[in-house]
N, C-alpha and C positions, 0 to 999 in steps of 0.2 A: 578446865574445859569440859573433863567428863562429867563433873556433878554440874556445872552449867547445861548439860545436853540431858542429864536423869532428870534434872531439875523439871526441862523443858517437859518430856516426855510423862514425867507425872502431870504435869499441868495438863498435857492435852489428854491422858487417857479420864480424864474426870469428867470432860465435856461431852454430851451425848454427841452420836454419830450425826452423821449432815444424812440428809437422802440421797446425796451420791454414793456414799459409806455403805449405807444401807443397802442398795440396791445392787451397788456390785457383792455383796454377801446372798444376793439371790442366783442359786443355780442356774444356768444358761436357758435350760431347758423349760422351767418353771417362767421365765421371764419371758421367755417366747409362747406360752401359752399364755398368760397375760396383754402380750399384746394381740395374741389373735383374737382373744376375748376383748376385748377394745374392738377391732374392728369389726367386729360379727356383731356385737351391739351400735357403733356406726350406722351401718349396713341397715339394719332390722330397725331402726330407728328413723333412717329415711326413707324404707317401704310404708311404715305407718305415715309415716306425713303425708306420704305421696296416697296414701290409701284412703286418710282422712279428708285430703283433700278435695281428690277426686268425687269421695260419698258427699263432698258440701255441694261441689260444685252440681250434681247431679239432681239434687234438688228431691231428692226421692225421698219416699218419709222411711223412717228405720222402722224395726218390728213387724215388717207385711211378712215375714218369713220365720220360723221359729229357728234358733240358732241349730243345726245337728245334734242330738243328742248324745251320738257316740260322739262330739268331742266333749262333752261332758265327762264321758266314761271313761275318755286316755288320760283327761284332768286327774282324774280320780286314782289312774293306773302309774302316772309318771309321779304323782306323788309319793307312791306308794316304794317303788324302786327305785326314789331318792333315798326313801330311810335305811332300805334294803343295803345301800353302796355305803349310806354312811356309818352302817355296824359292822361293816369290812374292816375297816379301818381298827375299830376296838377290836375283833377277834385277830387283826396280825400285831396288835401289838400286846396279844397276849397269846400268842405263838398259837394259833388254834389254824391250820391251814385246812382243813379239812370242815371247818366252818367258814372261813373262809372263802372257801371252793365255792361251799353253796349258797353263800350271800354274791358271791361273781355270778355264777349259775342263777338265781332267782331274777338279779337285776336283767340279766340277759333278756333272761325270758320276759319278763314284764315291758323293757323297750319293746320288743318286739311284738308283743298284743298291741302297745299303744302304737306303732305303727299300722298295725293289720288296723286298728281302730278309726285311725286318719282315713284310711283307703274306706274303710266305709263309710266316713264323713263325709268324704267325697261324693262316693253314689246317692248319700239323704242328699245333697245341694243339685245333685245331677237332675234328681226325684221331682226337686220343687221350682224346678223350671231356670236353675240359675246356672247358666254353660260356663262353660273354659274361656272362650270365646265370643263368649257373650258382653252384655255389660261390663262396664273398666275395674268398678268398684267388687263386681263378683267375681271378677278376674285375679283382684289382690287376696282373697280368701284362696284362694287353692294355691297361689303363689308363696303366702306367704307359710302357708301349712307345709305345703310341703318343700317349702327351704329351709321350712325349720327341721323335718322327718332328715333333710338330705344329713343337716348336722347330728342330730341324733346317729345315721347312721355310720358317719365319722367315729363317735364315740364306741359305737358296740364295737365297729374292729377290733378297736384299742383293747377296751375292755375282754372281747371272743381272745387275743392274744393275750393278756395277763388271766386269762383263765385258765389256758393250758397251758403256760409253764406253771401256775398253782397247782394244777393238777398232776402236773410230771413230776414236781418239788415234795409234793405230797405222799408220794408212795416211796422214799426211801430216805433213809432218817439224814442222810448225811446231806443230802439234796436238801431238804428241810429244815435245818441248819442253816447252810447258806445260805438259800432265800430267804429268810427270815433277818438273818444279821447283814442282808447287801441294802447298801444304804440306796441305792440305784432301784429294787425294788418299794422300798418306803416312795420316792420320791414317784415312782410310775399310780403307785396307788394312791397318793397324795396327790396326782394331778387329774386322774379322770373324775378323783373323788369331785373334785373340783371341776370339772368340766360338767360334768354332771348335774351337780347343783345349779351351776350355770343354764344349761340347757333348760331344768325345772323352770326355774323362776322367769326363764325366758318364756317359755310358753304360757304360762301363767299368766304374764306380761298380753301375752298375745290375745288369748281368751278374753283377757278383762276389756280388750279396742274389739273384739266380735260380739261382746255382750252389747257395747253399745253403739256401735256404730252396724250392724251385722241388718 
């Protein structure tokens, strides 16, 4: 019966894993940001329909407005501190915490222009006559901007917190250590890295339906 049961057990360790297999091998934590990303893409998904729609029904011709400028220049900015987050990742896995620090610290800072960058976006659309309150379709531009900013600033919390315990891990060699070998760490950084990018290509996303529909 026992090499009938080793028998068995070779047999199934040969077969690749199912997706249930799989998926329970994903950290809890990992998997629940997976679905929140599911639903934030949902979500963002049927602002634009509903955004697109409303621009047909409206009957208005596109291009009488030129798109804001400064959201050209947070395009330009949130690109920049996607690559910023994603050299974090190589300096903790080659123990550099103190590059580290300032790949967290840079990304920071650069969310934070492209925030301040939206807010001015804002005032150019205030500028050229297009209200909050106004029109439905000018209504989904500052909606959807700034529920994308809102998520943005979900992530910098996250992020402002794994900066300072980098920073506190950072001035004492045995703290240093630690952080570096807690696997809890890898996964915090493996997820906003990810959240991150997420966010990027979301707005990006977003820009390319103001290009032409704006």
């Amino acid at each position: 019966m026992n090499s009938d049961q080793e028998r068995t057990n070779k047999i199934g360790a040969g077969r690749p894993a199912s997706a249930f297999q799989r998926m329970e091998r994903v950290p809890p934590m990992l998997l629940m940001l997976y679905l929140g990303l599911g639903g934030i893409t949902v979500l963002f998904l049927m602002l634009v329909a509903a955004y697109a729609y409303t621009r047909h029904q409206s009957d208005a011709p596109t291009g009488i407005y030129p798109l804001p400028r400064f959201f050209s220049l947070s395009t330009i900015v949130l690109l920049i501190s996607s690559y910023t987050i994603n050299q974090a990742r190589r300096l903790y896995a080659h123990d550099d915490l103190a590059g580290l620090g300032r790949c967290l610290g840079a990304t920071l800072l650069l969310s934070s222009v492209f925030a301040g960058l939206q807010v001015l976006g804002w005032r150019e659309l205030t500028t050229q006559g297009v209200a909050l309150d106004g029109v439905a379709s000018g209504t989904f531009v500052y909606l959807l901007s700034a529920l994308h900013v809102a998520h943005l600033l979900g992530g910098m919390l996250f992020l402002l917190a794994l900066l300072l315990r980098t920073h506190h891990a950072s001035r004492d060699a045995v703290r240093s250590l630690v952080f570096i070998r807690n696997p809890y760490r890898r996964l915090q950084l493996r997820m906003i890295t990810l959240y991150w990018h997420f966010i990027d290509v979301l707005w990006v996303g977003l820009f390319a339906v103001f290009l032409f529909l704006y």
